[in-house]
C-alpha positions in Angstrom: 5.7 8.7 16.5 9.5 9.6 16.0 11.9 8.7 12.8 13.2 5.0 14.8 9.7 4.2 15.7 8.0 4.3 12.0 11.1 2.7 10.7 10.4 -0.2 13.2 6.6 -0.4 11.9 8.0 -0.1 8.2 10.4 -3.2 8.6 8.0 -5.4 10.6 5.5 -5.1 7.6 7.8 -5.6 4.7 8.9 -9.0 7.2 5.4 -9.7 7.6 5.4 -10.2 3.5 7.9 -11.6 3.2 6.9 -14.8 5.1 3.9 -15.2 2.9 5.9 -14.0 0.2 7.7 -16.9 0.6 4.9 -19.7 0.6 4.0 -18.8 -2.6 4.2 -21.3 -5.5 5.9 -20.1 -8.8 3.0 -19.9 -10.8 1.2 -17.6 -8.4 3.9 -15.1 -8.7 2.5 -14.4 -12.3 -1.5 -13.7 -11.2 -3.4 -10.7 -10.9 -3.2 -8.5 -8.1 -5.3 -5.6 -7.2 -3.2 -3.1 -8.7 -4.0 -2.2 -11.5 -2.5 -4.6 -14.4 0.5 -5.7 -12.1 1.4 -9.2 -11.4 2.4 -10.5 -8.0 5.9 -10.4 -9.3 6.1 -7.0 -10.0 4.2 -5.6 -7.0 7.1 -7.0 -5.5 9.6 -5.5 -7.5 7.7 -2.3 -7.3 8.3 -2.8 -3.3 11.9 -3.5 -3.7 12.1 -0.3 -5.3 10.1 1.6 -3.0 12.8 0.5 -0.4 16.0 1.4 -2.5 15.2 5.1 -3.5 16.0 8.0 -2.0 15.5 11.4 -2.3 17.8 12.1 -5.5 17.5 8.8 -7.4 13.7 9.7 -7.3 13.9 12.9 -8.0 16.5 11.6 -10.9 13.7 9.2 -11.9 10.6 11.1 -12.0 12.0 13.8 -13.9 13.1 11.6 -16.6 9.8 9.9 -17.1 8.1 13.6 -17.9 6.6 13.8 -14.5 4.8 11.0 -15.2 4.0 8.9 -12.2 2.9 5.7 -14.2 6.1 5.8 -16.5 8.7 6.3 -13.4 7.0 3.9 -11.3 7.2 1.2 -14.8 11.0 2.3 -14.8 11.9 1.6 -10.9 9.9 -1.3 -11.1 11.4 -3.0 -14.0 15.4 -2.7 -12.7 14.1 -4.8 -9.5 12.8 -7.8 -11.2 14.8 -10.7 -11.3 15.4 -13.7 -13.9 12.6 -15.2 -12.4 10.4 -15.0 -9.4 13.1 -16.6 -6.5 15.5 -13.9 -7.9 12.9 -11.2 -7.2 12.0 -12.5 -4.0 15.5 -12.6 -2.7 15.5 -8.9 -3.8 12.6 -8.1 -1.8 14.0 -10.0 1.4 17.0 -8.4 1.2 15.7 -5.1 1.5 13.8 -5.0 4.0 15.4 -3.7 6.8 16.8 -0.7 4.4 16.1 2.9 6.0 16.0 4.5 2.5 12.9 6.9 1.8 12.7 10.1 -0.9 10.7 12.4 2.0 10.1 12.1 5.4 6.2 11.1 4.9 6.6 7.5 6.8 3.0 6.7 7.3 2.7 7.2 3.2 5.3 4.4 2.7 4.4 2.0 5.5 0.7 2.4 3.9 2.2 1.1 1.0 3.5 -1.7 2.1 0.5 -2.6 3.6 -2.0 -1.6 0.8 0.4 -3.5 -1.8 0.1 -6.6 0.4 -3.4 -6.8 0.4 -3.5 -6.3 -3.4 -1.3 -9.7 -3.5 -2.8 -11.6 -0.7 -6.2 -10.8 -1.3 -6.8 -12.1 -4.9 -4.8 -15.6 -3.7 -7.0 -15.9 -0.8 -4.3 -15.7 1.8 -4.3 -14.3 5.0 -2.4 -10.9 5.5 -3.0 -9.2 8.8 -0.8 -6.3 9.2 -0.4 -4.4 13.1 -3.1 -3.0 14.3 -0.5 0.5 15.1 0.9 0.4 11.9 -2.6 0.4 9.7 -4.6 2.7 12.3 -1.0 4.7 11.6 -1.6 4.8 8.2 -5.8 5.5 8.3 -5.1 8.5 9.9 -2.5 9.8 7.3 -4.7 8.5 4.3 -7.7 10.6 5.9 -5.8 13.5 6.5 -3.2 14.1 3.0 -3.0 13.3 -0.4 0.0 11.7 -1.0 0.8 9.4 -3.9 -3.0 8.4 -3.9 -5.7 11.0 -3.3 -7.1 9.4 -0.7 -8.4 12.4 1.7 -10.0 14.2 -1.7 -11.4 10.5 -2.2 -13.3 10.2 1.6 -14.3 14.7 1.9 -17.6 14.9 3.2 -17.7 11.5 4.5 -17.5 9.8 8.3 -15.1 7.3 8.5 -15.6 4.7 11.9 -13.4 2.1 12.2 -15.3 -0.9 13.9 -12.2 -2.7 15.6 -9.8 0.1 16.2 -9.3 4.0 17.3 -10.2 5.4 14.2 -12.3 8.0 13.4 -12.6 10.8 10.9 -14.4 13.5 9.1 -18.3 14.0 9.3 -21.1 13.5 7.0 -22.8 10.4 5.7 -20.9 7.2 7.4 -18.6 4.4 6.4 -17.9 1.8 8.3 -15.9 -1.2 8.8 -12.4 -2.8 10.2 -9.9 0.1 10.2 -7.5 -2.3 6.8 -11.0 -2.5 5.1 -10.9 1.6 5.6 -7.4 1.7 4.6 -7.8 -0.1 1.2 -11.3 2.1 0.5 -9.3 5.2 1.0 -6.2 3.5 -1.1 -9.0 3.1 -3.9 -9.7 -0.1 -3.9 -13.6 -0.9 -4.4 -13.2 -4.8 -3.5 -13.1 -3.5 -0.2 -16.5 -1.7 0.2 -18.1 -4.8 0.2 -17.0 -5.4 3.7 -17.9 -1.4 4.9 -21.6 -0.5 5.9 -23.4 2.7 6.2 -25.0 5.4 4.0 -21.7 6.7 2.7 -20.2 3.9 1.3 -22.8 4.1 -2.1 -21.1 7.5 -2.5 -17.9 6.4 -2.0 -18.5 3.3 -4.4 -19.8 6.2 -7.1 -16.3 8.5 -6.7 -14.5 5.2 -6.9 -16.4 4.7 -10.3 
């Protein structure tokens, strides 16, 4: 895929969002996600930030926080939110058609568009579906780099199928499932081995752990 074409996947994701984004009630912006300690709020605002920096501002960023990933991502995260959750919303929204990105590694951002989604929708029991090109997109890339999580070290030694799309990778015991269900394994998220059969997911459950 070229430059235009990710950019088109990246902007129909952060839409797709967006409109449940904007069913929420104000008192679900402030539960749990599946990200760590964030709120819905601030997986947003994390987002919003994702799409407003570039290469220097996050080079600017990460060397101020030490190198440390969890302390820069804190800082960008924090100048996104707003006054209250309709202010960070409208932040969100407004980005995302933006084509701003610190490297050229497009399946690594549209991945986390679409992992971050399911760490909101998921918890609030609200459908989420992302394209079937963008997440397959983003499966191979997982399977195949590191890149901001470690999610080829994370599936080494394993067979990944996908059950519902053309998706298939690495050899050894096997994991199975719908290619998103893949995507959020790889991503780290253990909710999602519940929904992936096969001898490999045990293992993967233990790395996970």
């Amino acid at each position: 895929m070229n430059e235009a074409e990710y950019w088109d996947l990246l902007h129909a994701e952060r839409a797709r969002l967006a409109d449940l984004l904007s069913t929420l009630e104000t008192e679900q912006w402030a539960l749990a996600t599946l990200c760590a300690d964030w709120t819905v709020e601030q997986v947003v605002a994390h987002l919003t930030a994702a799409a407003n920096t570039g290469k220097w501002a996050w080079i600017r960023s990460i060397v101020r926080a030490g190198f440390d990933p969890a302390k820069h991502n804190a800082r960008l995260l924090e100048r996104r939110l707003g006054g209250s959750p309709e202010e960070t919303f409208a932040k969100f929204r407004d980005s995302t058609a933006l084509t701003i990105a610190p490297t050229k590694d497009f399946p690594a951002f549209l991945g986390e568009v679409i992992v971050h989604g399911q760490d909101i929708a998921r918890p609030l029991e609200l459908d989420l579906t992302p394209g079937g090109e963008a997440t397959v997109e983003v499966a191979r890339y997982f399977a195949a780099k590191d890149f901001a999580v470690n999610s080829k070290t994370l599936v080494k030694g394993l067979k990944l199928s996908a059950a519902d799309a053309d998706f298939e990778s690495g050899s050894g015991p096997e994991v199975t499932g719908r290619v998103l269900d893949l995507v959020m394994a790889m991503a780290g998220r253990p909710e999602s081995l519940t929904e992936l059969t096969g001898g490999g997911v045990a293992e993967l459950r233990r790395r996970m752990d």
